[in-house]
C-alpha positions in Angstrom: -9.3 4.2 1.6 -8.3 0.8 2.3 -8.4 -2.1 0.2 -8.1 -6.2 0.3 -5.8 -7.2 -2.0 -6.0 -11.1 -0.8 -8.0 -12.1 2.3 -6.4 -15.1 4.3 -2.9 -14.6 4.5 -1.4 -17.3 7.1 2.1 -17.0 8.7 4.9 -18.1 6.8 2.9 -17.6 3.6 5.2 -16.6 0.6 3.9 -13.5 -1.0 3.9 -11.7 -3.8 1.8 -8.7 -4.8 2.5 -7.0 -8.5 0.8 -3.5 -9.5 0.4 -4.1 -13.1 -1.5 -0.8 -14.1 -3.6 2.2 -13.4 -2.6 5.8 -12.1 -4.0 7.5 -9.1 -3.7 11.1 -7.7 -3.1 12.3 -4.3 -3.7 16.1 -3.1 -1.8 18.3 -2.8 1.2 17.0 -5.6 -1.8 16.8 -8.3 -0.1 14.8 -10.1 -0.8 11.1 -12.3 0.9 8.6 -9.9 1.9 4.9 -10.7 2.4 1.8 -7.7 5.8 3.8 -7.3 4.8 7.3 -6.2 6.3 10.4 -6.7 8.5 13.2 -4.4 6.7 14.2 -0.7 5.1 17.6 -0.8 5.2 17.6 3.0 7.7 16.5 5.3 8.3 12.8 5.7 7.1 11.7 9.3 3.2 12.8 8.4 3.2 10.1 5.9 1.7 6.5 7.0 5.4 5.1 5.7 7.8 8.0 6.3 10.4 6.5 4.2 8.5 5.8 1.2 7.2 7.8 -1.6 3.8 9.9 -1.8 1.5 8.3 -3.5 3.2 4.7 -3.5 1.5 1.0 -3.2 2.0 0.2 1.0 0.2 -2.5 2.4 -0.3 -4.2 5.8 -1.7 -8.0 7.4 -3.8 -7.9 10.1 -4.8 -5.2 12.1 -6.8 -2.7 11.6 -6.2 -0.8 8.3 -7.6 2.3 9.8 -4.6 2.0 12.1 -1.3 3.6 10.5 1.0 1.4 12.0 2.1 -1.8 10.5 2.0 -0.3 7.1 5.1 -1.6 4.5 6.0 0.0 1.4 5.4 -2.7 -2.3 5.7 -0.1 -4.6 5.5 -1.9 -7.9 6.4 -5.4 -6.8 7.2 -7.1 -3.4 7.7 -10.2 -2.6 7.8 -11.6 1.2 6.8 -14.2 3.7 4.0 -13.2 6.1 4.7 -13.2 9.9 1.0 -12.9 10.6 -2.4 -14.1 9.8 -5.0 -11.6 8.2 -5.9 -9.9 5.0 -3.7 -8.2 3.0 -4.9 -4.3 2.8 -3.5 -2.1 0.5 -3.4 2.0 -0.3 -1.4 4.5 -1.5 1.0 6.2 0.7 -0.5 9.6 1.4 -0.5 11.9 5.0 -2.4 10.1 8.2 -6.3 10.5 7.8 -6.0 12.4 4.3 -7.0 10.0 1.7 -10.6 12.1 1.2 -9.1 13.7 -1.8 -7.0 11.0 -3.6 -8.5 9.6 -6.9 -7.7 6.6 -9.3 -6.9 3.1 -8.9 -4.1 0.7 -9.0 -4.7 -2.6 -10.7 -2.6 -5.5 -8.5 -2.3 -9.6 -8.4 -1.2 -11.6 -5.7 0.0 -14.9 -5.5 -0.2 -16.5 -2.0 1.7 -19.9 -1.7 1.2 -21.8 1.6 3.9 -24.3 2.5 
């Protein structure tokens, strides 16, 4: 469900986080997804990031990733400096508690620069 993407990520770190490949599938939209997502099939406020699309790359640092809130949406690039310590989870963008029926994988890189 939840994935580290990079594990010590320090305030004021400049970020960046690139999908580069893969496809995955949430349920019900059945359909090949890439780091972008694809149209809601439900409506917006059940998803972890309401404004973002289903099946797109969000991610979160800090916390716990079981925890919805915090989430951000990085689609197929984002870059941005960190205003908290932690690792850097990552998931696809799917309804709260549902990611049982989702399949595939995102490939990503991230660069962490520390000042």
């Amino acid at each position: 469900e939840d994935n580290v993407m990079s594990p010590n990520i320090k305030n004021g770190d400049h970020v960046t986080v690139l999908a580069e490949n893969g496809v995955w599938r949430t349920y019900p939209s059945n359909l090949d997804l890439s780091a972008t997502g694809g149209p809601q099939t439900v409506p917006t406020q059940r998803y972890v990031v309401a404004t973002a699309n289903e099946g797109a790359l969000i991610g979160k640092v800090g916390g716990d990733p079981r925890d919805s809130n915090g989430f951000f949406l990085i689609s197929s690039r984002l870059d941005f400096f960190a205003t908290s310590d932690g690792v850097l989870y990552g998931k696809m963008n799917d309804l709260v508690g549902n990611y049982a029926d989702n399949v595939g994988q995102i490939s990503v890189t991230v660069q962490v620069c520390r000042n």
